[in-house]
C-alpha positions as CSV (number, residue, x, y, z in Angstrom):
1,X,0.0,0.0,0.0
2,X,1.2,3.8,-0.3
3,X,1.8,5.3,2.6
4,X,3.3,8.2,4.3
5,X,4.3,9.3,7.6
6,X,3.5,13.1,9.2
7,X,5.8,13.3,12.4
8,X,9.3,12.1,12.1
9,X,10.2,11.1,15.9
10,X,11.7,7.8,17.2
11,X,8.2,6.5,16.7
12,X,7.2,7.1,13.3
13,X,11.0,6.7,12.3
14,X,11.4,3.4,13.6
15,X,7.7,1.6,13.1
16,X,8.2,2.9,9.6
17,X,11.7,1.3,9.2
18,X,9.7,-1.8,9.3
19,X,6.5,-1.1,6.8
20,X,8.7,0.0,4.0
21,X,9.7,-3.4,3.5
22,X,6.1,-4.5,2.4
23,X,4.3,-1.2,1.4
24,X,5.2,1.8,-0.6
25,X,6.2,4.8,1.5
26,X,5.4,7.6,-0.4
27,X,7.6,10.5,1.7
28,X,7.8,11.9,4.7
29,X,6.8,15.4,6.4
30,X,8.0,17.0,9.7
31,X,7.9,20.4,10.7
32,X,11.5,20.1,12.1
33,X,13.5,20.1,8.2
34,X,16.5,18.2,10.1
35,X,14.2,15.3,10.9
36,X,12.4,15.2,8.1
37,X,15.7,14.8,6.2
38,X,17.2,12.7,8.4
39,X,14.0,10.1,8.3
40,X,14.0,10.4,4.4
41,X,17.2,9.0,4.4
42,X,16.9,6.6,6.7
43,X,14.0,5.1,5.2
44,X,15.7,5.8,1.7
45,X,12.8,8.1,0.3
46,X,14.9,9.2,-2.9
47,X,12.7,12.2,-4.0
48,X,10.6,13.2,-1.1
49,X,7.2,14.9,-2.2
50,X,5.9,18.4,-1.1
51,X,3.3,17.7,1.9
52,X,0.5,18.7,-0.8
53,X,1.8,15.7,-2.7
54,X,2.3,13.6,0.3
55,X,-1.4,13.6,1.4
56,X,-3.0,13.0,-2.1
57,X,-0.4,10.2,-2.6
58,X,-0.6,8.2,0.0
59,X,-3.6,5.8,0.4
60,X,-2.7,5.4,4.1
61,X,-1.5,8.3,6.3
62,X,0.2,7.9,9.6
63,X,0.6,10.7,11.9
64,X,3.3,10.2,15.0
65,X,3.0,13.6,16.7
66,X,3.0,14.3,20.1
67,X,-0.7,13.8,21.6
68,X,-1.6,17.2,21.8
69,X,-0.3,18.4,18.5
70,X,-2.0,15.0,16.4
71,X,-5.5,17.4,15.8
72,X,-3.6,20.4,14.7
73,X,-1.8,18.0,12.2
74,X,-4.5,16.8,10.9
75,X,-6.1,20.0,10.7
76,X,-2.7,21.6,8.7
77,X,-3.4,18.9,6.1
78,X,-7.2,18.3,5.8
79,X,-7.2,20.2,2.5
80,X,-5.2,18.0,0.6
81,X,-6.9,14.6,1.6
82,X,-9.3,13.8,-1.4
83,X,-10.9,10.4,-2.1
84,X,-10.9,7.4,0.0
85,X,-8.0,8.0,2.2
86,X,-7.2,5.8,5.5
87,X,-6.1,7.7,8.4
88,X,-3.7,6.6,11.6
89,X,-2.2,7.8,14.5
90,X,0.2,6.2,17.2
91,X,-1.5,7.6,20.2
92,X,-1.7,5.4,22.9
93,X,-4.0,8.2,24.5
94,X,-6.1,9.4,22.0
95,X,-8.5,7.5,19.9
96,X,-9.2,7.3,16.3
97,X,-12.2,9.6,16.4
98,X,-9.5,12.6,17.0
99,X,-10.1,13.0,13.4
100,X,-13.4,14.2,12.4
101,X,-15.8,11.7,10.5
102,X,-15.8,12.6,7.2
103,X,-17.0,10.9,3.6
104,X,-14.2,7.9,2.3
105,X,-12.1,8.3,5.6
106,X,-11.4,5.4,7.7
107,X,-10.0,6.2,10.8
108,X,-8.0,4.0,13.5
109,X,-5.2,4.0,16.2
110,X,-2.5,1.6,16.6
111,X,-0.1,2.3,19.3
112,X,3.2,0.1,19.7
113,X,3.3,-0.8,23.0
114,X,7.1,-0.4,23.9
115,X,9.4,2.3,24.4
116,X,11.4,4.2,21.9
117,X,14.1,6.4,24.4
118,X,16.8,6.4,21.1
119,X,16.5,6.5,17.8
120,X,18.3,3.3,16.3
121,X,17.9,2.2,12.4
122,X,17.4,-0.9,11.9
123,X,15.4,-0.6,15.5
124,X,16.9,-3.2,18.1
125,X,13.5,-4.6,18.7
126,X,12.4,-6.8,15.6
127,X,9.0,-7.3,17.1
128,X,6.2,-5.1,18.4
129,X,2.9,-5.4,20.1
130,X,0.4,-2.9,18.5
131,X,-3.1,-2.4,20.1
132,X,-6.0,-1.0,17.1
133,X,-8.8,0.6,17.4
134,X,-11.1,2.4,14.9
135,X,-12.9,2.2,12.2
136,X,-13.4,-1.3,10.9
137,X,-12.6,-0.6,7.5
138,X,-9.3,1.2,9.0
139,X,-8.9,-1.5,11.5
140,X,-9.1,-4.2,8.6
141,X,-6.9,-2.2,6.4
142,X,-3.9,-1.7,9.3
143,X,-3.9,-5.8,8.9
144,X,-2.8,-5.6,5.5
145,X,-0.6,-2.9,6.4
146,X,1.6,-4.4,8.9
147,X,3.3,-7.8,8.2
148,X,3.0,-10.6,10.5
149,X,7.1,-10.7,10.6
150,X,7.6,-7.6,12.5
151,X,4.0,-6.6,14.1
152,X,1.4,-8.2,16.2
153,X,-2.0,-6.5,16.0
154,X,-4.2,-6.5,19.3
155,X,-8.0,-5.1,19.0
156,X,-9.2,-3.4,21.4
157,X,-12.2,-1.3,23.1
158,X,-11.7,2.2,22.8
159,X,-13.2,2.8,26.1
160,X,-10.6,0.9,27.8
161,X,-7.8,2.3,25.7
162,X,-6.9,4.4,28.7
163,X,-5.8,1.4,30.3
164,X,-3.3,-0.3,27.9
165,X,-1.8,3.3,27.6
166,X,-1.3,3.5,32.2
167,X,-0.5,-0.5,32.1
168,X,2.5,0.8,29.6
169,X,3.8,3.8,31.9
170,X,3.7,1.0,34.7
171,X,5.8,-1.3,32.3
172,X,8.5,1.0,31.3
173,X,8.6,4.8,32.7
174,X,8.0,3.3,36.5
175,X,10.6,0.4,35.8
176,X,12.7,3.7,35.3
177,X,11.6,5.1,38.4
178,X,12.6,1.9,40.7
179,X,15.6,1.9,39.4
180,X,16.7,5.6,40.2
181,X,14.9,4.8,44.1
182,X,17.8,1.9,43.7
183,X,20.5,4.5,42.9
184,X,19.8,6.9,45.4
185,X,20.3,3.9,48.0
186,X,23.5,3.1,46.2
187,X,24.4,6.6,46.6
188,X,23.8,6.7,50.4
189,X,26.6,3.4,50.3
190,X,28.6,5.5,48.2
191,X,28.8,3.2,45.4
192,X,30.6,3.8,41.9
193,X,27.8,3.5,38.8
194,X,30.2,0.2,37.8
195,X,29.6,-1.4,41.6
196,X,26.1,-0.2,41.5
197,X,25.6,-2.5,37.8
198,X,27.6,-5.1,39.0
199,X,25.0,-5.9,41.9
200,X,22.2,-4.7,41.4
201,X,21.6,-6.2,37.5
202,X,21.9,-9.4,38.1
203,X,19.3,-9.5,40.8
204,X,17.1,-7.9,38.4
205,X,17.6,-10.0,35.6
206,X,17.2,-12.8,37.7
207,X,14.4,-11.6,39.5
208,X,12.8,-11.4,36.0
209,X,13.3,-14.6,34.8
210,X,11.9,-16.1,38.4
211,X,8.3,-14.3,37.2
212,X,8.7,-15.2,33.5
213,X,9.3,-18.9,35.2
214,X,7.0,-18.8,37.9
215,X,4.7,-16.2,38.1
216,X,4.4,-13.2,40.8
217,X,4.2,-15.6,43.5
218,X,6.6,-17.4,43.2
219,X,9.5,-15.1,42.4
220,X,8.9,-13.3,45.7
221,X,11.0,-13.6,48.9
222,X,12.0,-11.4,51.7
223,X,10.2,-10.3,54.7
224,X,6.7,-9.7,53.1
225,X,6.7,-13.3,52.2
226,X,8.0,-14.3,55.7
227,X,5.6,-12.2,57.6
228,X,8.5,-10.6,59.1
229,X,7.0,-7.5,60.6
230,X,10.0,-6.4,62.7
231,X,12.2,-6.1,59.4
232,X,10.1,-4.2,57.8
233,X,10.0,-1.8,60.5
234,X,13.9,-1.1,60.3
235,X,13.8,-0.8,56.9
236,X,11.5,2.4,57.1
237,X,13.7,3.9,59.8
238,X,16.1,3.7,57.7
239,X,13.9,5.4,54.9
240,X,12.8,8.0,57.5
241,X,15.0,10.8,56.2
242,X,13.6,10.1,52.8
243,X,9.7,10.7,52.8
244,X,9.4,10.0,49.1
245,X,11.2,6.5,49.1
246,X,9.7,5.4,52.4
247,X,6.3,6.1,50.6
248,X,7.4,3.9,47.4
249,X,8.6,1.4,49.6
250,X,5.0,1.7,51.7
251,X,3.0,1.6,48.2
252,X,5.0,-1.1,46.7
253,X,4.9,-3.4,50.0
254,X,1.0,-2.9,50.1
255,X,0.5,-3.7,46.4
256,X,2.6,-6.9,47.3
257,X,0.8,-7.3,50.4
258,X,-2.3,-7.9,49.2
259,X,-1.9,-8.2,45.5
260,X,0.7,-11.6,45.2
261,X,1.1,-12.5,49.1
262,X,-2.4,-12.2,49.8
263,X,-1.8,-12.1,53.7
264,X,-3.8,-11.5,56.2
265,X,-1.1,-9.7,59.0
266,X,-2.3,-7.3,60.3
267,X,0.5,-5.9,61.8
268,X,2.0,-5.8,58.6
269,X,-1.0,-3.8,57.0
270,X,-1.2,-1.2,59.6
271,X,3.1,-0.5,59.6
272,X,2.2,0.1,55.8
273,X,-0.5,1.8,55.6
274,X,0.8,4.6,58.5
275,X,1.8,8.0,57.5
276,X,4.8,8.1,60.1
């Protein structure tokens, strides 16, 4: 299919790496002329169209803008799209009715669920998880679109799209977070970055093949699991000049608590669940 991309971030860049192995790409547009050129070549668009050109091209148009500039996007370009035209966005907040209803113009979402922090080319992931929503003419039109080599398409209802996009933050930006909570604890030992990868990596890693293995359950240890209230006491007094990790630690213990352990201490529950 003919398609072109609007948006040329880590995101469209590198979803795109992938499509123009099975579908035309038609050019690319960015309002930044150093990204655009840089995705053009990338994706080896020889002679890369005006965006007048772009939009009555393409059969498919992606847009991979930032959430709150996708509408203004569309709105920059709605002249030019004539005909039956098949519209996308990579939102995994918005839905696909962010672009008006209009005569011949199928309209879906489909965000990759991963993370794109760099920019590499070819991308180091060679697999991704989209989640679609839309139109079903769009929806059935995103299957032909993106090859079963590289892409796995997931349907789902808009109305709960909010809650693939939160289950995502949890999955990666909050991974992030624990791990800087780790390095200010490091810190407070006065640990090199080096020691501080040394130790603590391999506990992860192992830590997440335990779940892969055997589930939540079973890949826990450590006083929650013992019912070890008197630990977990000295480990918040040791948190007590930090509020803000002593209240991770509290939220954390209590999703564990009653989430995976499934205990009924009560002692436990009410160390947790106090503000001091």
């Amino acid at each position: 299919m003919k398609i072109g991309l609007i948006g040329c971030g880590k995101v469209g860049t590198s979803i795109f790496y992938y499509l123009s192995k099975y579908n035309s790409v038609v050019g690319v547009y960015d309002t930044n002329n150093t990204h655009e050129k840089r995705t053009a070549r990338l994706l080896h668009v020889k002679e890369n169209p005006p965006l007048e050109e772009l939009c009555r091209t393409s059969t498919a148009l992606f847009f991979a803008t930032p959430d709150d500039e996708t509408k203004h996007a569309y709105n920059s370009v709605r002249r030019f799209i004539k005909g039956k035209k098949y519209l996308f966005h990579f939102s995994g907040l918005l839905p696909a009715a962010v672009f008006p209803k209009a005569r011949s113009v199928y309209r879906a979402s489909v965000h990759p669920f991963a993370t794109f922090p760099q920019l590499f080319i070819p991308p180091a992931r060679r697999h991704y998880m989209l989640f679609l929503e839309g139109d079903q003419r769009a929806v059935k039109s995103a299957r032909a679109i993106f090859d079963k080599k590289h892409f796995t398409l997931k349907t789902i209802n808009t109305k709960r799209k909010m809650h693939y996009h939160t289950l995502g933050v949890f999955s990666s930006n909050f991974v992030v977070g624990l791990f800087s909570a780790m390095r200010s604890l490091a810190n407070r030992l006065e640990w090199t970055e080096q020691e501080m990868y040394d130790v603590v990596f391999p506990m992860i890693e192992e830590t997440l093949e335990n779940i892969k293995l055997y589930g939540s359950k079973g890949a826990l240890s450590g006083p929650l699991v013992r019912g070890d209230a008197k630990t977990i006491r000295r480990h918040l007094r040791a948190l007590k000049q930090d509020s803000r990790l002593a209240d991770m630690y509290k939220a954390l213990s209590l999703q564990l608590l009653e989430a995976v352990v499934k205990g009924k201490n009560k002692d436990i529950k009410k160390i947790l669940s106090s503000k001091h």
